[in-house]
C-alpha positions as CSV (number, residue, x, y, z in Angstrom):
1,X,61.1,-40.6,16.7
2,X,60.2,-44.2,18.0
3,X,58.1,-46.6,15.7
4,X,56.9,-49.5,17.8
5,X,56.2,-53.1,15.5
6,X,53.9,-55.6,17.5
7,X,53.1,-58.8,15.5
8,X,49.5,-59.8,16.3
9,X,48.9,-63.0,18.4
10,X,51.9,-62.8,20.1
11,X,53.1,-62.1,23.8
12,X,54.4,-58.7,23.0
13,X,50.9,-57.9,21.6
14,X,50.1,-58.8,25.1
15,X,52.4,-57.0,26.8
16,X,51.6,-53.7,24.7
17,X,48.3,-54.0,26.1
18,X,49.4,-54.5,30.0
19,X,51.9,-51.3,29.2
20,X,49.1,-49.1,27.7
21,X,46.9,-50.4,30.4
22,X,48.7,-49.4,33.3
23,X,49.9,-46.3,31.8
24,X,45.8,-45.1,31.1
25,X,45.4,-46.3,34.9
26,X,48.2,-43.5,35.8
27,X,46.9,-40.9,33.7
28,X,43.3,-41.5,35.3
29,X,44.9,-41.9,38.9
30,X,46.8,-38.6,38.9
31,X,44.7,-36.3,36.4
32,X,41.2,-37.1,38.5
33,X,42.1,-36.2,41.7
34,X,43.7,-33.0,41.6
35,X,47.1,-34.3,43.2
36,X,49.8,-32.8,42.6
37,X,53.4,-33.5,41.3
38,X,56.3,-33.3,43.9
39,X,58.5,-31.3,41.9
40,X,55.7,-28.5,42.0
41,X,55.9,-28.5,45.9
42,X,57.6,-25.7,47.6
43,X,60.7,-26.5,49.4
44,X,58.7,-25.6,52.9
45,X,56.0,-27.9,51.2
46,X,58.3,-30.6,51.0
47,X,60.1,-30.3,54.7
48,X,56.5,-30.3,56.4
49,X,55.6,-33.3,54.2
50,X,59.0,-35.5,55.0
51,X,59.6,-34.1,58.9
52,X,59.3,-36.9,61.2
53,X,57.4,-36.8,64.0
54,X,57.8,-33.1,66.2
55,X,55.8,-30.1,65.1
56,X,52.7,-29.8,62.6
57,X,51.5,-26.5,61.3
């Protein structure tokens, strides 16, 4: 279990904020658009996706 202690008015108040921010932002970003995770690619996903160049399917 982690308690976090932020003392208001200071720049750890602030950068609580920023964190929470971003991490909100990330949720939204990869929840909305139906992306998915690389560790729930295939492994023939993952060679088509990091082939260079030669064939496409």
């Amino acid at each position: 279990m982690v308690h976090k202690f932020v003392t208001k008015g200071t720049i750890e108040e602030k950068i609580d904020a920023i964190i929470q921010d971003k991490q909100k932002l990330s949720g939204d970003i990869l929840s909305s658009g139906g992306e998915q995770w690389i560790t729930e690619f295939s492994n023939e996903q993952l060679m088509e996706i990091f082939a260079l160049g030669g064939e496409s399917s």
